[in-house]
N, C-alpha and C positions, 0 to 999 in steps of 0.2 A: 504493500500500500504506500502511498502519498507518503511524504515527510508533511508534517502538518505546519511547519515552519517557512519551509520555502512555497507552499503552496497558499500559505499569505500573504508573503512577500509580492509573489507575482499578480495576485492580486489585486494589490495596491494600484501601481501603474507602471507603464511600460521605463519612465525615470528612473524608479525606485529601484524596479528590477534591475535597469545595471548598474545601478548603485552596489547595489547589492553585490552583484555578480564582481565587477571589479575591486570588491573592498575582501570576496571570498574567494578568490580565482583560483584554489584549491578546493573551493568543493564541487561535487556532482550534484547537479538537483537531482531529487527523488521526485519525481510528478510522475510513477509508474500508479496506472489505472484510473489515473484522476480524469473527471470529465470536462472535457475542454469543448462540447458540440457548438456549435456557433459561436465560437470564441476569437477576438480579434488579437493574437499573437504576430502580428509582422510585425516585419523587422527585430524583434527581440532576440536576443543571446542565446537560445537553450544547446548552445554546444556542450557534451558530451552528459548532457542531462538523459536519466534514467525512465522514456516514457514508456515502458514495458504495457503492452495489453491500455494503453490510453484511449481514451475518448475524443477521435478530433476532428469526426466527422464537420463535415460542409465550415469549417473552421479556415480564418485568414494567416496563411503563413507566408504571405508574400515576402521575399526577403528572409525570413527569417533564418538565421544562423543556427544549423543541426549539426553541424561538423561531429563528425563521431558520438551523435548521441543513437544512444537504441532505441529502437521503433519499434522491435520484435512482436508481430502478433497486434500490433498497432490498429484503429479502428480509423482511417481516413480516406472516407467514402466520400469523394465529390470534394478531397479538402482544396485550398488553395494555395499551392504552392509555386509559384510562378518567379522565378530567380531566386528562388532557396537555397542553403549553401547546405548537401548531406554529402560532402563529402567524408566517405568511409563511415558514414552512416551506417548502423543495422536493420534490415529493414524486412528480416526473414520472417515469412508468412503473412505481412503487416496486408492488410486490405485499403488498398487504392485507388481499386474500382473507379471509375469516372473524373480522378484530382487531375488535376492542371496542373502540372510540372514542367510550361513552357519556361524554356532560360536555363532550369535549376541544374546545378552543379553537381552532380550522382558520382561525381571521380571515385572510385573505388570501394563505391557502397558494396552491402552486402544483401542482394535481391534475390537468393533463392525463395523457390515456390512463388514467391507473392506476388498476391493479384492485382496486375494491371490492366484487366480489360478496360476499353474505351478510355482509357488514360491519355491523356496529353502531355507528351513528352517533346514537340517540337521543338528543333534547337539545343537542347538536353544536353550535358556534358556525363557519359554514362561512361566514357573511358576506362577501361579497366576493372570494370563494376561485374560485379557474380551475378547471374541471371540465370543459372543453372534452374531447369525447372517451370520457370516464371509464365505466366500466363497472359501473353501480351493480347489478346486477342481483338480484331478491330481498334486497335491505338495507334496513336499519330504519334509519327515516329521523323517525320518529313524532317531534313537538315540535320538530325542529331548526328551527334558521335560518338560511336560504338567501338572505336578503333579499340581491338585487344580485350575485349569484353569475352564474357563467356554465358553463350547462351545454349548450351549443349541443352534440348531435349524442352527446348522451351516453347509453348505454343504462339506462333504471330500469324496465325491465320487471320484471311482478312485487315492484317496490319497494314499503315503506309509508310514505308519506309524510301517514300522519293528523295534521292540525291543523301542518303544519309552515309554515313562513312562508318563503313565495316572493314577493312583494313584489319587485317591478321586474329580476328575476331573469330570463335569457336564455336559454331552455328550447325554441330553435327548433330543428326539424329533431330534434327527441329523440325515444328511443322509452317509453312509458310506458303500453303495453300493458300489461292487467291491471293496473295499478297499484290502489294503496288513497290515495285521496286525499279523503277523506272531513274535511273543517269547513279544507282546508290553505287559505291567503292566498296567494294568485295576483293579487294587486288590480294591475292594470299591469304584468303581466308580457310578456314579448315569446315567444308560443307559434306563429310563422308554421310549418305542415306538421308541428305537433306532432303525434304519432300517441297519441292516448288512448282506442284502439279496445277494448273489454270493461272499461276503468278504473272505477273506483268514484269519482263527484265531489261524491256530496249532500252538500247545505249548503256546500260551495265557495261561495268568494268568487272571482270571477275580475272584477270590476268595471273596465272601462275596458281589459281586458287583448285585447294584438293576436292574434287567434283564425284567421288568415288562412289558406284553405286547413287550418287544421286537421282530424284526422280522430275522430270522435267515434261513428264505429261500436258500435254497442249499448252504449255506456257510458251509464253510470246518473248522470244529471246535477240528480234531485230536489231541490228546495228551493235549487238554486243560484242564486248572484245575477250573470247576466253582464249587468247592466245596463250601458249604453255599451261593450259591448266590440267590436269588428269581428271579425265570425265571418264576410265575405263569400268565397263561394266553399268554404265549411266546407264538412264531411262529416258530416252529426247522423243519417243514414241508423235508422232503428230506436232510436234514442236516448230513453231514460226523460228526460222534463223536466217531467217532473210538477211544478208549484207554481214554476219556476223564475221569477227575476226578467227578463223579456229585455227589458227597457224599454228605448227608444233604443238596443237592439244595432241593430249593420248587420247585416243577415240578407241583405243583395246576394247570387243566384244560387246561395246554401246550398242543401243537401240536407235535408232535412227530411223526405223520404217514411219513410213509416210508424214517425215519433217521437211519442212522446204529448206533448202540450202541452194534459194538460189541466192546467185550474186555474192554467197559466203567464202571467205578466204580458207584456203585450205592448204595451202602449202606446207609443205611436210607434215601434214600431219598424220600420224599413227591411225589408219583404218582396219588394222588384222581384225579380223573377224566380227568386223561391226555388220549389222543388219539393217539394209539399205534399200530392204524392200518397199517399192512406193513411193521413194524416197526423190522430192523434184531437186538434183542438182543441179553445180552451179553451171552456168555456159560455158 
């Protein structure tokens, strides 16, 4: 429960509090469970404050400084967090659901499982941040950076992730069905049994990225560049690659039947044993 001290402090007013906070900069608040539901907290200090299992639904945290505070198990449904600082934040199993996390700083939080369906994450700094698990589903993801994240086995069906940078980022085993990933930087990312079946990928950059076993079912892959990536054993089954770059892809035992490749680049690339039945190549 609450410390019942600091949770009068804050109380008071947003002043006081970092009055507070700078005259105790050794201690952690305790605000774990306390209810915060429509509560106007931006801008204030709660770095490395202990809000375990909190109450913060539809709550204003604009701004607000989280830096390494725990979230864990967290209640912020619809909250407002819009240029919030969680960096290295914990934020596992914390509910999300519908928050506005445009701007906010995610540098190396900790987001396993937690649900971010219909989350607003535009522009987002998720850098390096655990997502193992996480349940992006339907969330705007448009601009952010993902770079080196790890989102192994995490659902972003229906996501949009336009022009967002996934740059050496771990997106194996994920589902990104229907996805909008339309101009995003994928260059070297690790997508073994990614499922990006009906996805949206033109103009993707996915260069040098491990494509292995991938499932690429009718997704619309035009003007992409998977030059050097390993796609052997892929699934590109009905796949748009119009224009695409596939120059030295490994195309090892891929699926290819009935994908357009017209107008796609294909110099040296590895075709043993791919399946090309149906398949409209290039001129």
């Amino acid at each position: 429960m609450a410390n019942g001290e600091h949770l009068a402090v804050l109380h008071w007013s947003a002043i006081d509090w970092g009055k507070w906070r700078s005259h105790y900069p050794q201690v952690e608040p305790d605000l774990s469970q306390a209810d915060f539901r429509g509560r106007d907290l931006s801008g204030m200090n709660l770095s490395g404050a202990n809000l375990y299992r909190a109450y913060l639904s539809s709550a204003n945290l604009t701004a607000t400084i989280l830096r390494q505070a725990t979230l864990t198990r967290a209640n912020l449904f619809e909250a407002n967090l819009t240029a919030a600082d969680l960096t290295e934040a914990e934020l596992v199993d914390a509910n999300l659901i519908g928050a506005t996390l445009t701007g906010a700083d995610l540098q190396g939080a900790n987001l396993r499982t937690t649900d971010l369906r219909e989350a607003l994450l535009a522009h987002a700094n998720l850098n390096h941040a655990d997502l193992i698990g996480a349940d992006l589903r339907s969330a705007i993801l448009r601009d952010a950076d993902l770079g080196d994240a790890n989102l192994m086995k995490a659902d972003l069906s229906r996501a949009n992730l336009n022009a967002a940078n996934c740059c050496n980022a771990n997106l194996s085993r994920a589902n990104l069905v229907k996805a909008e990933l339309i101009a995003a930087h994928l260059i070297k990312a690790s997508l073994y049994r990614t499922i990006f079946a009906e996805a949206h990928l033109t103009r993707a950059f996915l260069i040098g990225a491990t494509l292995v076993e991938a499932i690429f079912e009718d997704a619309d892959l035009s003007w992409a560049n998977l030059s050097r990536a390993n796609l052997s054993h892929a699934c590109l089954h009905a796949a748009n690659l119009r224009g695409a770059n596939l120059s030295r892809a490994n195309l090892k035992n891929a699926d290819l039947s009935y994908a357009n490749l017209h107008g796609a680049n294909l110099f040296k690339a590895d075709l043993t044993g791919a399946n090309l039945d149906g398949a409209v190549m290039p001129e």
